[in-house]
MDAnalysis code that builds the backbone (N, CA, C; Angstrom):
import MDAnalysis as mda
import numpy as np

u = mda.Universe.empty(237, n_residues=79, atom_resindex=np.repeat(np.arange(79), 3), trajectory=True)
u.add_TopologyAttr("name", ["N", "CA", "C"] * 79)
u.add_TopologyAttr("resid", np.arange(1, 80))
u.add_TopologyAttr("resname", ["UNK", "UNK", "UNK", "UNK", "UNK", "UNK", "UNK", "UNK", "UNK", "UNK", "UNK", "UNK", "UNK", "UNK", "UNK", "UNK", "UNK", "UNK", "UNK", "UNK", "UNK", "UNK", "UNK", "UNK", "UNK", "UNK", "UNK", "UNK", "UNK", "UNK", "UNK", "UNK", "UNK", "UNK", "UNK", "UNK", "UNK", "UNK", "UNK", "UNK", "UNK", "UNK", "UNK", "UNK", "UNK", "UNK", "UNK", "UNK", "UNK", "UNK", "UNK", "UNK", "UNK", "UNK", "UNK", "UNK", "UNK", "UNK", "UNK", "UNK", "UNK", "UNK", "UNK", "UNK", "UNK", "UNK", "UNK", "UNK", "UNK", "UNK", "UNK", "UNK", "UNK", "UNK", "UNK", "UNK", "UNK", "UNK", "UNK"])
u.atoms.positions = np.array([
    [101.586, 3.962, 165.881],
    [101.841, 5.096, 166.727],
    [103.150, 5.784, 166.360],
    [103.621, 5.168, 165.542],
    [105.413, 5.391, 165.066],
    [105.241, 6.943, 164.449],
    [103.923, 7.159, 163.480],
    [103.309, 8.420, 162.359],
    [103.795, 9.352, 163.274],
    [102.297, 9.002, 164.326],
    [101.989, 10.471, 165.228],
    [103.448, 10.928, 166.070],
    [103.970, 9.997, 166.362],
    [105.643, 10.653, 166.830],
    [106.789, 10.986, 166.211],
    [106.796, 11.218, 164.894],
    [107.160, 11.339, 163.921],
    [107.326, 12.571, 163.427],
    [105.803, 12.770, 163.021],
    [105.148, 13.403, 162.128],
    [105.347, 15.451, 162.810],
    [105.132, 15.354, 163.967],
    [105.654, 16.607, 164.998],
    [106.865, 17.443, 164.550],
    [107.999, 16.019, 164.068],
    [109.318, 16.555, 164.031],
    [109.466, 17.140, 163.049],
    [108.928, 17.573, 162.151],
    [109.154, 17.600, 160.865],
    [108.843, 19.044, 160.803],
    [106.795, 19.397, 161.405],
    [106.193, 20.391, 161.827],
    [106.300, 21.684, 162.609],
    [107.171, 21.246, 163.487],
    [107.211, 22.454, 164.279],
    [108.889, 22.950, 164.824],
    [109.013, 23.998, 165.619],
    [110.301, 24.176, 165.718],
    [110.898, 23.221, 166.836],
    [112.303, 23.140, 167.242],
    [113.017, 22.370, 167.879],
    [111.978, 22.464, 169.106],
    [112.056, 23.249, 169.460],
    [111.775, 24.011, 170.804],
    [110.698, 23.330, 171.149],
    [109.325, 23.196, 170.498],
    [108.092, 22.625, 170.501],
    [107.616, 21.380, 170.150],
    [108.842, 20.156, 169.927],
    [108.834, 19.194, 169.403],
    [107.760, 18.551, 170.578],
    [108.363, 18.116, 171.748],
    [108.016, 17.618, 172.943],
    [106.532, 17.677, 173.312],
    [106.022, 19.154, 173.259],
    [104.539, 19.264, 173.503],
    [103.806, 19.029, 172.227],
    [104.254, 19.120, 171.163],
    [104.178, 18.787, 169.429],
    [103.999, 17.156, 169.562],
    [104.471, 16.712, 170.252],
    [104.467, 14.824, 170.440],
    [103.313, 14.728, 171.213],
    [103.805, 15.090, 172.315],
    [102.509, 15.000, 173.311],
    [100.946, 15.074, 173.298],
    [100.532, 16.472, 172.310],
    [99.597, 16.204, 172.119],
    [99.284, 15.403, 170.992],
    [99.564, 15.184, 170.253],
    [99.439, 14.267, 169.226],
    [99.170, 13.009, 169.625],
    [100.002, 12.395, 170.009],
    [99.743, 11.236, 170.740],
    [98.691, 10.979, 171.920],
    [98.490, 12.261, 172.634],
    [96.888, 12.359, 173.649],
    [96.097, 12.021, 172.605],
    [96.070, 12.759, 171.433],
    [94.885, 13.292, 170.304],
    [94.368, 11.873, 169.752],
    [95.758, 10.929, 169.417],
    [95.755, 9.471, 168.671],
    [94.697, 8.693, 169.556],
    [95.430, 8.846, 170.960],
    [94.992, 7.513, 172.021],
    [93.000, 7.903, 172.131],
    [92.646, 9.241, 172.040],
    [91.415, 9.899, 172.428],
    [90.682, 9.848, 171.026],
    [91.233, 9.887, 170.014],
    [90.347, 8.847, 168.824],
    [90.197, 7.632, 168.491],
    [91.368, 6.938, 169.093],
    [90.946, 5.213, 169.067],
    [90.000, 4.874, 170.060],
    [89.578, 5.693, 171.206],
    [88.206, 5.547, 172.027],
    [87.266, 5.847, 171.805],
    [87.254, 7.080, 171.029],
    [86.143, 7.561, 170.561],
    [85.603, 6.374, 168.758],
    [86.634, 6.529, 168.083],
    [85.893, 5.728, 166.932],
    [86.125, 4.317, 167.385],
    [86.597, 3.445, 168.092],
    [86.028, 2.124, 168.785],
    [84.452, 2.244, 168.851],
    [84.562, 3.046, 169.804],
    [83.122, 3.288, 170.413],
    [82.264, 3.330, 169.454],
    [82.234, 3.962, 168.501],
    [81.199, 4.661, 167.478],
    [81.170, 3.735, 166.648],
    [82.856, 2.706, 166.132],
    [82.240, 2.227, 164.945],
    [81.671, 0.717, 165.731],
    [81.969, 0.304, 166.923],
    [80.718, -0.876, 167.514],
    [79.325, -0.909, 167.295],
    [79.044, 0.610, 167.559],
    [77.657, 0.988, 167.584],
    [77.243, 0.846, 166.454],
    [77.789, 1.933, 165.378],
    [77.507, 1.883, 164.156],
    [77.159, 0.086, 163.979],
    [78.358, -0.340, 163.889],
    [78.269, -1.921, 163.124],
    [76.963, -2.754, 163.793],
    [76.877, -2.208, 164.940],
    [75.815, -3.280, 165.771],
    [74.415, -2.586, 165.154],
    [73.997, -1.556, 165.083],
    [72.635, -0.935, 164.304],
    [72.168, -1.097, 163.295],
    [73.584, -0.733, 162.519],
    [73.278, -0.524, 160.786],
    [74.016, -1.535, 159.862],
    [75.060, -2.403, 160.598],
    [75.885, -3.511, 159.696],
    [77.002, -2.936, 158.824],
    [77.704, -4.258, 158.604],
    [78.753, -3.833, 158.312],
    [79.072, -2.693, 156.987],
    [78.215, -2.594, 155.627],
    [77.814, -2.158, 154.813],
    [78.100, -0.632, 155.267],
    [77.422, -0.447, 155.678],
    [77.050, 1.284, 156.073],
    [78.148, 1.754, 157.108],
    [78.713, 1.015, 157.811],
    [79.857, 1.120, 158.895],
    [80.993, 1.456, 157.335],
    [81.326, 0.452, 156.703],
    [82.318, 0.624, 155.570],
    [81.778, 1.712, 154.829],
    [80.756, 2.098, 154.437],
    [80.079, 3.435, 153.633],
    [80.888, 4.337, 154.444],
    [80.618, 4.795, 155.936],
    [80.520, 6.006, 156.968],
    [82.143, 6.083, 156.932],
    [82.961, 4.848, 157.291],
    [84.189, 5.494, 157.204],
    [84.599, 5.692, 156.104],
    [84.656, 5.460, 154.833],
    [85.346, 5.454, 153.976],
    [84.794, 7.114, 153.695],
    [83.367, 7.549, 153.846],
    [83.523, 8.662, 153.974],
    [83.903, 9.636, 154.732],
    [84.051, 9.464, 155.786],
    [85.434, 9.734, 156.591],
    [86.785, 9.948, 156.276],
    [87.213, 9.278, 155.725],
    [88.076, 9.530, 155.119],
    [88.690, 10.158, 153.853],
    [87.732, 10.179, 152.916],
    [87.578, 11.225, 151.906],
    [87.398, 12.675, 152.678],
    [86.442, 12.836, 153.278],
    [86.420, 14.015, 153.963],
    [88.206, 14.903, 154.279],
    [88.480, 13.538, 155.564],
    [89.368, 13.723, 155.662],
    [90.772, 14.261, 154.935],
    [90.754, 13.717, 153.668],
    [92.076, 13.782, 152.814],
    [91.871, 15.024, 152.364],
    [89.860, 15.553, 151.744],
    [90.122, 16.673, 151.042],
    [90.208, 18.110, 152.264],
    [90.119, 17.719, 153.524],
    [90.651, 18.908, 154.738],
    [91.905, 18.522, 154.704],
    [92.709, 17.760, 154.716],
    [94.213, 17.787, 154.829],
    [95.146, 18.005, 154.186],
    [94.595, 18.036, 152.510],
    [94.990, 18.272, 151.426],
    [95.925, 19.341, 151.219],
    [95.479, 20.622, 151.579],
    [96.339, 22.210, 151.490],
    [97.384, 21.908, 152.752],
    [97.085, 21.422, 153.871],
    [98.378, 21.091, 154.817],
    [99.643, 20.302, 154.317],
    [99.373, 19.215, 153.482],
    [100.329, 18.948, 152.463],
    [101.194, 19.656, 151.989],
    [100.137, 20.006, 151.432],
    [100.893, 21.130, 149.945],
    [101.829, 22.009, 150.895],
    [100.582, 22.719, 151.554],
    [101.766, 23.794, 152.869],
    [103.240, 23.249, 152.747],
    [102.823, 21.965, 153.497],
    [103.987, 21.435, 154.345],
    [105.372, 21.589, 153.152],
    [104.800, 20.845, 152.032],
    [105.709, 20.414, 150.902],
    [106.539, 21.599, 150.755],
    [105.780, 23.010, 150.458],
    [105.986, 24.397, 149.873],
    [107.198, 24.795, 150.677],
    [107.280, 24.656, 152.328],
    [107.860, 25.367, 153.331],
    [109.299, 24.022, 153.710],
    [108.818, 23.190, 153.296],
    [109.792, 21.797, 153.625],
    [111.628, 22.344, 153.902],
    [111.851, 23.138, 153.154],
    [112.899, 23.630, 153.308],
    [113.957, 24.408, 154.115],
    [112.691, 24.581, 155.546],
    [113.131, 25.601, 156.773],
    [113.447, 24.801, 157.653],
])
């Protein structure tokens, strides 16, 4: 949880740090319920195999949508 409170400060201006945390950390706590949930199910239907398939594609997904936010971030790092 250390990332998501972190990760705000870096992002946004002084001013917006606080609600910049806040939701982030709503956002964290409201996906560890949601993919709990999903990957039980998953694992209990389809086994562990396809549970490890689904996220790992998940996560590729993931990296190549987050990818240009990087870069962004890297480009502007200096303000």
């Amino acid at each position: 949880m250390v990332c998501t409170g972190l990760a705000p400060l870096t992002m946004v201006p002084r001013r917006a740090v606080a609600s910049a945390v806040g939701l982030t950390g709503a956002m964290s706590y409201f996906g560890a319920v949601i993919t709990s949930t999903l990957r039980g199910w998953l694992t209990d239907k389809m086994g562990w195999e396809v549970t490890f398939i689904f996220w790992t594609g998940c996560a590729v997904v993931a990296l190549i949508i987050l990818l240009p936010l990087i870069k962004n971030q890297q480009l502007h790092s200096e303000i």
